[in-house]
C-alpha positions as CSV (number, residue, x, y, z in Angstrom):
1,X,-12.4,8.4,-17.5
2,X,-15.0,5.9,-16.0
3,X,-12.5,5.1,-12.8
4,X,-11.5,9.0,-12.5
5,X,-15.5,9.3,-12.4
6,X,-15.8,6.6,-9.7
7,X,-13.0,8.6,-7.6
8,X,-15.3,11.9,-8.0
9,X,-18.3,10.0,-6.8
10,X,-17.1,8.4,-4.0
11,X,-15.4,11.7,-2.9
12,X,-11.8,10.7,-3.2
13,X,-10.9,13.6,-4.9
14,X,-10.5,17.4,-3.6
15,X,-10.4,20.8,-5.2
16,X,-6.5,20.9,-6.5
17,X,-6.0,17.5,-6.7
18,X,-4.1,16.1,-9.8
19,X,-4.4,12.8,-11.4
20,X,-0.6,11.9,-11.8
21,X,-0.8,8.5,-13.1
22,X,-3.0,6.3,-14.6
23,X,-1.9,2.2,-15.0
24,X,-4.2,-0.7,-16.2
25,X,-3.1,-3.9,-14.6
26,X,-4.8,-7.7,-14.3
27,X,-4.3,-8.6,-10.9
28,X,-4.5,-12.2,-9.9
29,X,-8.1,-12.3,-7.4
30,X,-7.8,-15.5,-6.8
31,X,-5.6,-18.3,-6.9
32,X,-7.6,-21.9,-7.0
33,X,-6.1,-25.0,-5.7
34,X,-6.6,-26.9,-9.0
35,X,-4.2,-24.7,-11.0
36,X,-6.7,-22.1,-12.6
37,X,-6.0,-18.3,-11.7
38,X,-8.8,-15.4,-11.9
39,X,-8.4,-12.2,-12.9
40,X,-9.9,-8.6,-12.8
41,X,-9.2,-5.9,-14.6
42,X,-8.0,-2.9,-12.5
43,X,-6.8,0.3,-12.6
44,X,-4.4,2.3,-10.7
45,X,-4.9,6.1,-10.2
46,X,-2.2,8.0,-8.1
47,X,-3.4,11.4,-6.7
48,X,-1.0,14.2,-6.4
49,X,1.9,11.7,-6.9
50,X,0.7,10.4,-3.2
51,X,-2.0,8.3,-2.6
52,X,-2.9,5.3,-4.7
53,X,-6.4,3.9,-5.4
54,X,-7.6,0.7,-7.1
55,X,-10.4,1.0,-9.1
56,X,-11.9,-2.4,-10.7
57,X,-12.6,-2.3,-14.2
58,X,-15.9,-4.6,-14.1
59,X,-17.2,-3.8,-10.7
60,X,-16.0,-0.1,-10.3
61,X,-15.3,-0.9,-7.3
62,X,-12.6,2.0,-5.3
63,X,-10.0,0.6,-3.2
64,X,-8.0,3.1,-1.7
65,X,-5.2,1.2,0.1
66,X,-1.2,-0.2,-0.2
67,X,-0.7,-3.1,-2.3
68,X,-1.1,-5.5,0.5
69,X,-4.1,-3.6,2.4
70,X,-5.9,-4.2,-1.3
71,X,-5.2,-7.5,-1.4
72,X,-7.0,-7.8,2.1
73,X,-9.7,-6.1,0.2
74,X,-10.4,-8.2,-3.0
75,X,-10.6,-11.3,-1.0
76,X,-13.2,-9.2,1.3
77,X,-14.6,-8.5,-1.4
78,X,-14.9,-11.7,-3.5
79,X,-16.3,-13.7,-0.5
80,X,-19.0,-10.9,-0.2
81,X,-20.1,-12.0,-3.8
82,X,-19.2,-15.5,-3.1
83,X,-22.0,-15.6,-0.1
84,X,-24.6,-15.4,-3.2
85,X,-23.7,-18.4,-4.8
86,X,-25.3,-21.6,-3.3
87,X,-23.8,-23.2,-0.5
88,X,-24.2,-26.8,-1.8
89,X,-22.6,-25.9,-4.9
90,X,-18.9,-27.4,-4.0
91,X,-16.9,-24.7,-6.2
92,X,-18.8,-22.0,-3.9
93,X,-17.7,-24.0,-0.9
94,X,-13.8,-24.3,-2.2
95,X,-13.7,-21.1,-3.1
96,X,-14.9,-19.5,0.6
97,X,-13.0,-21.7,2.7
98,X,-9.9,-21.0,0.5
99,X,-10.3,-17.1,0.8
100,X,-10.6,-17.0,4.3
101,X,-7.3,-19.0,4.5
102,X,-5.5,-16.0,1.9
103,X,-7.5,-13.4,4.6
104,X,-6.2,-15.0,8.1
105,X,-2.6,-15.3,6.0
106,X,-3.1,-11.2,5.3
107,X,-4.1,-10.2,8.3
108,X,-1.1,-12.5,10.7
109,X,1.2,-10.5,8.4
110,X,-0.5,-7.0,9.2
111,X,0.2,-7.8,12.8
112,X,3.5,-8.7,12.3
């Protein structure tokens, strides 16, 4: 109910609109280069058996994209949280330049 909720508030929904499908997923954010995998909690909502939004369980954050175009999005969206850790810290520093490798690898293939 919380992500249908965060679909309402950020205006993603119209009069008539049905919520045809509901999935909780774990999606990998972010792959590290020492083995170690993150992941988020997120829901998929499809509206009117049509469009698809991505709704993070923590965050409740609304993503409202293809599967590729939200990919483009969590790594936007992980270095914006990244830019608050410390930049001497060298997991913070790992972590940024790796992201904006996985974004310039998203975007090549947007263009392609």
């Amino acid at each position: 109910m919380d992500a249908v909720g965060k679909l309402y508030e950020n205006n993603q929904l119209n009069s008539g609109d049905e919520v045809s499908e509901i999935k909780i997923g774990y999606h990998t954010v972010v792959p590290l280069t020492n083995g170690v995998q993150v992941f988020a909690p997120t829901w998929k909502l499809t509206v009117n058996d049509k469009r698809s939004y991505f709704v993070n369980a923590i965050e409740g954050v609304v993503i409202s994209k293809d599967d590729v175009s939200f990919l483009g999005e969590a790594v936007k969206f992980i270095k914006t949280k990244l830019q608050q850790v410390d930049d001497d810290k060298a997991a913070g520093k790992e972590m940024r330049k790796m992201l904006t490798e996985k974004e310039k690898i998203l975007n090549r293939s947007d263009t392609q």
